[in-house]
Structures are given as C-alpha cells and as structure tokens.
C-alpha positions as CSV (number, residue, x, y, z in Angstrom):
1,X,-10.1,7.5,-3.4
2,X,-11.5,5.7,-6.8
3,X,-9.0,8.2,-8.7
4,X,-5.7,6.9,-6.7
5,X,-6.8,3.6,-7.4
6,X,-6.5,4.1,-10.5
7,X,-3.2,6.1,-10.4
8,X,-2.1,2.7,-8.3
9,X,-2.7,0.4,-10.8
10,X,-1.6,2.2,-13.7
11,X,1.7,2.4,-11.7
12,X,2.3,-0.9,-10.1
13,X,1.8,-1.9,-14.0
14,X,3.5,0.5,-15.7
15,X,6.6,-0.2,-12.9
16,X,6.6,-4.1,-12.9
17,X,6.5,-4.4,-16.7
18,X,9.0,-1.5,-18.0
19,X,11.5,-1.6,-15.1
20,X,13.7,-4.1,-13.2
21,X,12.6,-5.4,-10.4
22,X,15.2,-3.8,-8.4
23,X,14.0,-0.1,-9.1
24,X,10.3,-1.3,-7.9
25,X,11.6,-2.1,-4.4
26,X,13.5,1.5,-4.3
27,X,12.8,3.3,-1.2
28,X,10.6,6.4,-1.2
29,X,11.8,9.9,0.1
30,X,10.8,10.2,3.7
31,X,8.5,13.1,4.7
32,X,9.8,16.3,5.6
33,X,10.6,17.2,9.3
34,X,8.1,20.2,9.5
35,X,5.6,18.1,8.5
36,X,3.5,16.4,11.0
37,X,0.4,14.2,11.7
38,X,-1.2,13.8,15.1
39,X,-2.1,10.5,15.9
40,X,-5.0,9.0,18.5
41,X,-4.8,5.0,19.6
42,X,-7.9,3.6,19.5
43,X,-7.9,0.2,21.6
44,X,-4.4,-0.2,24.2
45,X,-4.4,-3.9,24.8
46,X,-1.1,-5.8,23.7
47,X,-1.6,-5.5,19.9
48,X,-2.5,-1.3,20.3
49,X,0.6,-1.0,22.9
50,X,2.5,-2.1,20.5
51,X,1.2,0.1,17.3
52,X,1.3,2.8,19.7
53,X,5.0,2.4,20.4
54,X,5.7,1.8,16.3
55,X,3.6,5.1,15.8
56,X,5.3,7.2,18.4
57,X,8.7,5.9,17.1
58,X,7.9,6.8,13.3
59,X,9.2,10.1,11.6
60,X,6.8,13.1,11.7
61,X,4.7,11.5,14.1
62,X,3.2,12.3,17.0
63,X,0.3,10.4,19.7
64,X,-2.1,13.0,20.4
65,X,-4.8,11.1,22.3
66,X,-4.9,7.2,23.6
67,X,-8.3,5.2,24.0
68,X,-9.0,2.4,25.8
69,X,-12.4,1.5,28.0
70,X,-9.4,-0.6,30.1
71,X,-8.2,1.9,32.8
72,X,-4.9,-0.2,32.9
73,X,-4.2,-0.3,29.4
74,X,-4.9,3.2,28.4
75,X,-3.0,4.3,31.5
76,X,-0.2,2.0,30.0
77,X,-0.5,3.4,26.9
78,X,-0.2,7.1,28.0
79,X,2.9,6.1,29.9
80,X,4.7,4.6,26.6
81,X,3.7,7.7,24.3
82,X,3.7,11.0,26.4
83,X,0.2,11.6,24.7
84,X,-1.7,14.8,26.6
85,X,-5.2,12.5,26.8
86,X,-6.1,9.3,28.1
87,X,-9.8,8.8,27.5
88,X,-12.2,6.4,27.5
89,X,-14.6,7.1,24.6
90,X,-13.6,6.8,21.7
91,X,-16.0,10.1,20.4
92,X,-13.7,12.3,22.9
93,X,-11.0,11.0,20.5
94,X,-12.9,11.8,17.4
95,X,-14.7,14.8,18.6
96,X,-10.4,16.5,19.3
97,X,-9.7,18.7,16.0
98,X,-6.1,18.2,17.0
99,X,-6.4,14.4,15.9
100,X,-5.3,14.4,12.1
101,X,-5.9,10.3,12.0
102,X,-6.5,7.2,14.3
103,X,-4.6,3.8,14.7
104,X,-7.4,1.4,15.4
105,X,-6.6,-1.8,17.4
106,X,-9.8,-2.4,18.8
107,X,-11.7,-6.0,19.0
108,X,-12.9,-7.0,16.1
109,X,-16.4,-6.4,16.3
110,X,-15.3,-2.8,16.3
111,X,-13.3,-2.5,13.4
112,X,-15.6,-1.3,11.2
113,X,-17.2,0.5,13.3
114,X,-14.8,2.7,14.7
115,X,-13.1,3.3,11.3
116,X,-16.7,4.4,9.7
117,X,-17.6,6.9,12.9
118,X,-13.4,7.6,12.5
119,X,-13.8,8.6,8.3
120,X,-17.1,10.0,9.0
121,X,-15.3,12.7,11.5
122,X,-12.9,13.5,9.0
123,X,-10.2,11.1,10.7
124,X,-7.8,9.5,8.2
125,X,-7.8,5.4,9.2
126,X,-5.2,3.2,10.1
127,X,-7.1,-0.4,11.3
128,X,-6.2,-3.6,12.4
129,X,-6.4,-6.8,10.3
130,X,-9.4,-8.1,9.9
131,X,-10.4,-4.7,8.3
132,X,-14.2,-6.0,9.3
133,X,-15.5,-8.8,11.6
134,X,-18.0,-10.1,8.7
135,X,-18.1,-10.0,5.1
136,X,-21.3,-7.1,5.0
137,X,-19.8,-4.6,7.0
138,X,-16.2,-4.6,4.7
139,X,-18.8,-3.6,1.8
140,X,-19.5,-0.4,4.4
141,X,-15.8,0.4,5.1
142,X,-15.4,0.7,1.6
143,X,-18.3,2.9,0.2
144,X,-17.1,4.6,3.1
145,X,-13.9,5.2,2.4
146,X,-14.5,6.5,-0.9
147,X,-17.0,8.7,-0.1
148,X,-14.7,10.8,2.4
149,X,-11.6,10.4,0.6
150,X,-9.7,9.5,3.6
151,X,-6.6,8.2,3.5
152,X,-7.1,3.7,4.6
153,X,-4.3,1.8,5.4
154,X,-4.8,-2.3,6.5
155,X,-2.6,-3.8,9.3
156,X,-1.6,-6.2,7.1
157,X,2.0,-4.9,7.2
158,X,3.8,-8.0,5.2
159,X,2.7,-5.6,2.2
160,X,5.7,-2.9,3.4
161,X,8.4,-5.9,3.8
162,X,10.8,-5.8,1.1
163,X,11.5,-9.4,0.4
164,X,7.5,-9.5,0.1
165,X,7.4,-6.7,-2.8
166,X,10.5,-8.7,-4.3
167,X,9.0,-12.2,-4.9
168,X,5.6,-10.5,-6.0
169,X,7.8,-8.4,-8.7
170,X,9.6,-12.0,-9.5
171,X,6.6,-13.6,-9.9
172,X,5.0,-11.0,-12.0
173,X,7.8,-11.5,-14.2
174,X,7.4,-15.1,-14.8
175,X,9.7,-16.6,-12.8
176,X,8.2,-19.3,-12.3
177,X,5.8,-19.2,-15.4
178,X,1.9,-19.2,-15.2
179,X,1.1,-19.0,-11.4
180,X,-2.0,-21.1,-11.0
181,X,-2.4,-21.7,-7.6
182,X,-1.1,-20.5,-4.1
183,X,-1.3,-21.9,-0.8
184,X,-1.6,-20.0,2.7
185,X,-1.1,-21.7,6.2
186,X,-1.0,-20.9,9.8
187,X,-0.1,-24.2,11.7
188,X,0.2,-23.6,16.1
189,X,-0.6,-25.0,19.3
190,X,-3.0,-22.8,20.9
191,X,-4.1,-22.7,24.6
192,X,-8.0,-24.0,25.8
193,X,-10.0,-21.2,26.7
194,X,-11.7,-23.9,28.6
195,X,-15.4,-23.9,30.1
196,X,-16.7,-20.8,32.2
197,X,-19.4,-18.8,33.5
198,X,-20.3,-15.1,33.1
199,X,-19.1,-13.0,36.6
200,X,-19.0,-9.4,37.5
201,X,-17.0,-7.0,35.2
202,X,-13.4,-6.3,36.7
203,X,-12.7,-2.7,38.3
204,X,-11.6,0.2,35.8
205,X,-13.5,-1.4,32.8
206,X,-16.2,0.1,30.9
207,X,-17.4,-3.4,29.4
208,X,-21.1,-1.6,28.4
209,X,-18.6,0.8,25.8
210,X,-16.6,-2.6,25.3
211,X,-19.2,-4.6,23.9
212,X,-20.3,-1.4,22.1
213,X,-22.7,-2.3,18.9
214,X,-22.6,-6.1,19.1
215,X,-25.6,-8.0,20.5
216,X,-24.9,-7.7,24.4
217,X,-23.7,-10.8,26.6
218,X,-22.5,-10.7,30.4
219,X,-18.9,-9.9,31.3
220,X,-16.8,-13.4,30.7
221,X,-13.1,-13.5,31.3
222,X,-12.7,-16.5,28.6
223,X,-14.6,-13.6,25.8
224,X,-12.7,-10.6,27.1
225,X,-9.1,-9.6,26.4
226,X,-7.2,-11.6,23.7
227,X,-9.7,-14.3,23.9
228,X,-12.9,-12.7,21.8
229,X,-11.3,-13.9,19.2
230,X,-12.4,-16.8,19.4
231,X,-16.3,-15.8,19.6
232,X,-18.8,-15.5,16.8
233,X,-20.2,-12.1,18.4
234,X,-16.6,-10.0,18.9
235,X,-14.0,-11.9,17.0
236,X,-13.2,-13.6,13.5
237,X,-11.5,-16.7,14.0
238,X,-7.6,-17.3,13.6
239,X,-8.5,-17.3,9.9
240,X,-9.2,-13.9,10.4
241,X,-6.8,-13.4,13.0
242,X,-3.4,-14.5,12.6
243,X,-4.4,-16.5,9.0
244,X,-5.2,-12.9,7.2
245,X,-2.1,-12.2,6.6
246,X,-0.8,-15.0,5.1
247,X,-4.5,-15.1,2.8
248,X,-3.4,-11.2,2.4
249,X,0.0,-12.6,0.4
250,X,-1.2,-15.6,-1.1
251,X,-4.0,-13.7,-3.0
252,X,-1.4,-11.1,-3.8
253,X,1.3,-13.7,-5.4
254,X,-1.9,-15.2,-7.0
255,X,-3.0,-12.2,-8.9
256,X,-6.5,-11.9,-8.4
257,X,-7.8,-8.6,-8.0
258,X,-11.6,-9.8,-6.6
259,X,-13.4,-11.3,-4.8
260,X,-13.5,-15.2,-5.7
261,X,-16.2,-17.1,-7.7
262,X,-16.5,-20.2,-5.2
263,X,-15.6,-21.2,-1.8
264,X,-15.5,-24.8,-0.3
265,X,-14.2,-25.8,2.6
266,X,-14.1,-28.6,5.6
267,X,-13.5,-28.2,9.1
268,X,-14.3,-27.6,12.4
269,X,-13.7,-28.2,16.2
270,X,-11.2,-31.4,15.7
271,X,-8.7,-30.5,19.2
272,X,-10.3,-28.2,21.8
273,X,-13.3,-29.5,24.3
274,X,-13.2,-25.6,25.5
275,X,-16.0,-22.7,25.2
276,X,-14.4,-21.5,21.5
277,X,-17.2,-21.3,18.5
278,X,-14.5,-21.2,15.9
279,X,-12.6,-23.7,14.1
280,X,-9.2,-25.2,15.1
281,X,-8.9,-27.1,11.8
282,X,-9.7,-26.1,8.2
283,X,-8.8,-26.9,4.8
284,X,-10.6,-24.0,2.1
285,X,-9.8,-23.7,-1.3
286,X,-11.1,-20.4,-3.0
287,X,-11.3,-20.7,-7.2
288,X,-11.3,-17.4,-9.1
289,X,-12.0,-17.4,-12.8
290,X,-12.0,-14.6,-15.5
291,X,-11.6,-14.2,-19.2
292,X,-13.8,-15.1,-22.0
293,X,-16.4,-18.0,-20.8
294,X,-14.2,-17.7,-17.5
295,X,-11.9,-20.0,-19.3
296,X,-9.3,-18.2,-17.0
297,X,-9.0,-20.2,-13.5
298,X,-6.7,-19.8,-10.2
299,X,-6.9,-21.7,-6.9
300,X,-5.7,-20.4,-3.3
301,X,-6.0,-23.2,-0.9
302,X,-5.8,-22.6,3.3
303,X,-4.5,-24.5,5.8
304,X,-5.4,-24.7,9.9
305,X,-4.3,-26.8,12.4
306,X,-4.1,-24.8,15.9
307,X,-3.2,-28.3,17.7
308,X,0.2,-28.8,15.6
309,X,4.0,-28.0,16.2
310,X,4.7,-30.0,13.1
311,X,4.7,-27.1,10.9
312,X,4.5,-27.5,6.6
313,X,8.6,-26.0,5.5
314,X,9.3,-25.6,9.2
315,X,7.0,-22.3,10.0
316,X,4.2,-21.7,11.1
317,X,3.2,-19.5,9.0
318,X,3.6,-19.4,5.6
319,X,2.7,-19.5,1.4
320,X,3.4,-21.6,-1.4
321,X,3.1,-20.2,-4.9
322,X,2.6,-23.0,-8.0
323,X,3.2,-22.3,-11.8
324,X,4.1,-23.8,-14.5
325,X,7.8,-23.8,-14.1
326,X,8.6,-23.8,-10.7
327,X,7.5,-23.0,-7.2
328,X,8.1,-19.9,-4.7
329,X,7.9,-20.6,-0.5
330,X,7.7,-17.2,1.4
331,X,6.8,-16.6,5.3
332,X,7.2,-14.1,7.2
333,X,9.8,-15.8,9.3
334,X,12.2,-14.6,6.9
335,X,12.3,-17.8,4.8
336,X,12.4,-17.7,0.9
337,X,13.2,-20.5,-1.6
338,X,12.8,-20.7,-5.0
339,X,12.3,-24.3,-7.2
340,X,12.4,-24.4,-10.6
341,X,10.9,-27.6,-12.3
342,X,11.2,-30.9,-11.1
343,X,12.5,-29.3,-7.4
344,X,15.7,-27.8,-8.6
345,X,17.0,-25.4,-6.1
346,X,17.7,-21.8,-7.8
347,X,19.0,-18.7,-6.5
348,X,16.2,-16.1,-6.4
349,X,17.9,-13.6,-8.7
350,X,16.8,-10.2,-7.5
351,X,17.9,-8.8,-3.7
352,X,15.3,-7.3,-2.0
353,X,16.1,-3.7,-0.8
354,X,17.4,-2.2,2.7
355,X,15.6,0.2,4.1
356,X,12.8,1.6,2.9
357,X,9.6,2.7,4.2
358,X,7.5,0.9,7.2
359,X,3.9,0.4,6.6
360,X,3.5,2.6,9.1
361,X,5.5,5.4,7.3
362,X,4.0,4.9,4.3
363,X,0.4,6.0,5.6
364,X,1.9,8.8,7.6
365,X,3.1,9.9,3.8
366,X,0.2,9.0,2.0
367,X,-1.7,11.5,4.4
368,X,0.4,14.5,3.4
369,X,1.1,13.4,0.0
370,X,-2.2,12.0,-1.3
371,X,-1.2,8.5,-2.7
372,X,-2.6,5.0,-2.1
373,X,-0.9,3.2,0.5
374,X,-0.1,-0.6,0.4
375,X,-3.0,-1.9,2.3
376,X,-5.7,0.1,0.6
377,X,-9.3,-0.2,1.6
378,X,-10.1,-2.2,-1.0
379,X,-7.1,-5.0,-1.2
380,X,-8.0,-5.1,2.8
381,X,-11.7,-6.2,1.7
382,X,-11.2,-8.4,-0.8
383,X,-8.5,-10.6,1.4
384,X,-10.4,-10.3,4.6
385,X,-13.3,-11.1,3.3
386,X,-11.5,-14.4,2.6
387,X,-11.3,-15.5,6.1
388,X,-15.4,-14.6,6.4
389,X,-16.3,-16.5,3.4
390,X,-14.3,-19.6,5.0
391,X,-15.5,-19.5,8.1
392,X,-18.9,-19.2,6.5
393,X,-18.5,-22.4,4.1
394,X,-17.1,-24.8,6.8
395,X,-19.8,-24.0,9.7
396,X,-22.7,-24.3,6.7
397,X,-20.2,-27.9,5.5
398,X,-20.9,-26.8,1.7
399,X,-19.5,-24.8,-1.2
400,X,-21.3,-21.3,-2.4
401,X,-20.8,-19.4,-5.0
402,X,-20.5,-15.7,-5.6
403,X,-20.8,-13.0,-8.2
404,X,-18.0,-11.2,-7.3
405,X,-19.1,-7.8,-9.7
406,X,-22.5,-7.8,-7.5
407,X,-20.5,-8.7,-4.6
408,X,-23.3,-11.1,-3.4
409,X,-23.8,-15.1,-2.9
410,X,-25.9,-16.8,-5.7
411,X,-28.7,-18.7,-4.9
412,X,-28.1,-19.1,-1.5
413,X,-30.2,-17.6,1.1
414,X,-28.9,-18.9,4.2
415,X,-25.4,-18.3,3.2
416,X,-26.5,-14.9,2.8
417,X,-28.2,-14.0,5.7
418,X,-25.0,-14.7,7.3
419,X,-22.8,-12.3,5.5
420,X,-23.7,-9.4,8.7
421,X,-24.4,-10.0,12.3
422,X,-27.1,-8.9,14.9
423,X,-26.9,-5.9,16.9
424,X,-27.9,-4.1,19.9
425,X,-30.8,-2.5,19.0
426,X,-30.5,1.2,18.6
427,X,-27.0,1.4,19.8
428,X,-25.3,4.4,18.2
429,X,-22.3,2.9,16.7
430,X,-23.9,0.2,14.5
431,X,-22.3,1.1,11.2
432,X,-24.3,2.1,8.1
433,X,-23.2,3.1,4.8
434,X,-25.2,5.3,2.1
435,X,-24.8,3.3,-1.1
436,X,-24.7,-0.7,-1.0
C-alpha cells in the first residue's frame, strides 16, 4: 500500500503540472470482460440496497454473498442482486473463499470493525463514509490496511465525479491564485427523533450481532435503523454523516495532505428537544500550517444548521474555495461558479469529461490492476477524522491542538481520552491493530 501511495502522488503531480487539465480528467480503460470480482454486501439497510444495486450494475461485477442481521433487509437485498447467500454473520461472509472483496454499509460503530476483520481475511474493502466512528480506530484501519496490502476504497464518491477532478485540477493551477481557505456546509431540516423508551427487539433481528462491539444498550427504535446516527455509541453525527463529504472536498481543494494543527469550534443542541446526543448546529474552523517556522497557514471552516431550508448559494450542501484572486463554489447538486476578484463572474475555462469511471468501477479496477483508488485509506482518515475532531472540540467548548506527524493531541488529556470509545468487554470484534 505505502509504495502506491507513492506511485499516486508522484502521478497526480507529475499529471497536474506537465499536462492540461483536460488530459487529467481522461477516462481510464474499463476492465476486461473475463475479468471478474465477487462481491459480498455487508449491511442491507437503504444506504447498502442501494450500493448493492450500484455493485451488481457495474462491469465485471458480480454479488456473491449479502449480510444483514435484518431478516427483511438481507432478504431485500438477495431479491435486488440474485446473490446465492443471504446470511446473517458477517464471518459466514468472510469465512466464503468465493468472496474476492466486501462493500461495507454497516452502522457506523462497525466500520472499522468489519473492514479490519474484512482486510484481516484477505478481503479487499470497500466502506461507507465515515471510514471510522472515532478518530482512534481510523489510526487502525490504516496500519491495517497497509499491512495486508488490500486494496481500500472510501464512500466518499464526489472523488469519481468529473466536475470534482476539474475544479481541483483548476485550482491547482492557480486559478484563482493562492488558495487559503475553504469552506464546507451541510444546511437541512431534519426530523425529531423525539423521546422514548427501550422495548423488545422486533421479530427477524439479530440486535445482540447488531450492536456487535459497542458497549451494549437495550433495543430502542429511535437508536436503530437510520437513526443511530445520531448516538454517541453507534453513530458519528451529521458531520460525519452527510457533512464528510463535503469536509472530504473542501480539504481536497485546500491542499492539505494531513491532519490539521488546531481545531475550534462552537455548537451544540440549538433546535431539537428530542433524545439526539449530537449537534444540530456547528461552526469549526480547522488551521493547518507547514513550511519553515510553520510560516505556511490554511483555514477550512464548517458549517451546520440541521433546522434550516435557507440554504448558503441555494444548496444544501456545498464548498467555497478562497484565494488570492478569486473564489470557486462547488456542490454536489451540480452547481459550479467561478469569481475572479472583486465578484466578477468568469467562465470556468476547462469542461469536465463525459464518461469516465464510477467510484465504484475504479475499485473493481484497482483490485485487478493494483493502483490506488480515489478514496484511499489514508485521504478517508485524514478527512473523516475531521468530523471526529469537531465533534470533539464543540462537546469539550474549546480549541486543541495536534501534532499531526505523531498523530496525537498536545497537552490535553481529556481531549485524548476521547479520541476511542468503550467496548463490550471481550467481544470478538473489537478492532486492534499491531503497530500504533
């Protein structure tokens, strides 16, 4: 893994700098039609259904196994995809010899977990955004991945999207001069989980394998399907939910290649009088600096408001790049527009390509072919962990600071100590990595 890095870097370089920006954004050769790589779903709710369908639907592809511990949704799945098994553990998925790789789309709280056991089996990974529910176990996912050498690739799938890999050419270029600072938002009106009590576990669930290595808590609908997001035990927030991406392209425009020196943020529970333990409103600003005496500094600043319709450009989602002679707004909406200085509407000068290859595609070819895909192991660390470090600094309501070579915070205990979470003791999926 550490040697296509490398061979990444020295590409994406040698391909921004001594070509157009139009031969960046060609499209790849598509894989050969003998060649194919035997899938498993891990996880069949709404967001796996849909991988599921992507997976089955991409070239030399096909869905070997489907895993859910929801009899409904795994009997869903199974339905979509024609795959032979339906099972409920996800070891009878990695224990099948016939499974070249899993899609994970699991709750959070078994991200890392999965993928690790997943790697550890000789699985190549494709997981869900956040790549980890807390900042310690993305330091595991990684030493993992390198270890075993198999092939990562990060749901954050805005890295694939053509007009993406056109503005981060542009800005690498200079477009818009110096960039110095980006901003991310994710602006919606989301629904009250309201206030209730724990009751008995619905039929065809396996919620013992569902809460899996997390610290155990009686079946509650309001922390069970979609909504454990929302829970400090199974989920990551929206910053790590639906904000990641946005954080995933912000940091990308920005530049920055690490982990960030500081974090500061404000926030909290504004809106909702409902049983949620994260945030509906946040403002964090992450500085980076590097060079000699760290004379080099860059900002990314998010935004969250999950009680708003009035949305910043008129999206909800979205990211503002700043330099020093203009401005770039991108979302994912399919909005672009280019400023140069003092607000002057230009004409972004470079048409982003047809076609191409899907995110999904382009792990499916980095399995057979060996390269680094777009949403690496380590770019899905170092912008997940993003959304960990802000939810960390607004529920502590202070800054900390980081060493981002050690990959540790300094001088901070507390902050620390809650970089990992608690688990059930003895539980054999808590994740574990050799070297940290």
């Amino acid at each position: 893994m550490k040697s296509h890095r490398r061979r990444f870097m020295l590409d994406f370089g040698s391909t921004v700098l001594g070509t157009t920006a139009a031969a960046v954004l060609r499209p790849r050769t598509v894989l050969a039609a003998a060649e194919v790589v035997t899938v498993g779903i891990i996880g069949c709710g709404g967001q796996g259904q849909g991988l599921a369908k992507r997976f089955k639907s991409t070239p030399n592809v096909r869905v070997g196994s489907v895993c859910d511990v929801d009899k409904s949704n795994r009997d869903k799945a199974q339905a979509a995809t024609g795959a032979p098994a339906a099972v409920e553990d996800l070891r009878r998925v990695l224990d099948d010899r016939s499974i070249d790789a899993v899609v994970i789309a699991t709750p959070d709280h078994w991200h890392t977990p999965a993928a690790i056991l997943a790697m550890e089996a000789g699985k190549h990974v494709y997981l869900e955004k956040p790549c980890c529910q807390n900042f310690r176990e993305g330091l595991m996912l990684c030493e993992v991945a390198r270890r075993t050498k198999k092939v990562f690739q990060h749901g954050t799938q805005f890295r694939s999207d053509p007009t993406a890999q056109a503005v981060i050419a542009a800005l690498r270029t200079g477009i818009i001069g110096e960039v110095l600072m980006s901003k991310a938002w994710n602006v919606q009106r989301r629904n009250s989980i309201g206030h209730e009590q724990p009751t008995s576990v619905p039929a065809g669930v396996n919620y013992d394998l569902w809460v899996g290595p997390a610290e155990f808590v009686p079946f509650q609908s309001n922390r069970f399907h979609y909504n454990w997001r929302w829970w400090h035990n199974f989920g990551s927030g929206d910053m790590g939910n639906d904000g990641v991406h946005e954080l995933d392209v912000a940091r990308w425009g920005l530049g920055v290649e690490s982990l960030p020196n500081t974090a500061s943020g404000v926030g909290g529970k504004y809106y909702f009088d409902d049983d949620q333990q994260f945030p509906d409103t946040m403002t964090v600003a992450f500085e980076y600096t590097s060079g000699p005496m760290n004379t080099v500094r860059r900002t990314l600043i998010y935004e969250q408001r999950l009680w708003s319709t009035n949305y910043p450009s008129n999206v909800d989602s979205g990211v503002e790049f700043y330099g020093t002679k203009g401005k770039i707004f991108l979302s994912k909406r399919g909005k672009l527009e280019l400023l140069g200085e003092r607000n002057e509407r230009l004409e972004f000068p470079v048409k982003p390509a047809e076609g191409g290859m899907t995110h999904y595609q382009d792990f499916v070819q980095a399995i057979l072919d060996g390269h680094t895909p777009k949403g690496d192991v380590q770019t899905a660390f170092h912008s997940a962990a993003l959304s960990h470090l802000g939810n960390l600094v607004v529920r502590l309501g202070r800054s900390i600071k980081l060493d981002p070579i050690t990959m540790t915070v300094i001088n901070d205990t507390e902050a620390e100590n809650q970089l990992g979470r608690n688990y059930r003791a003895g539980h054999w999926a808590i994740p574990h990595a050799e070297k940290l």
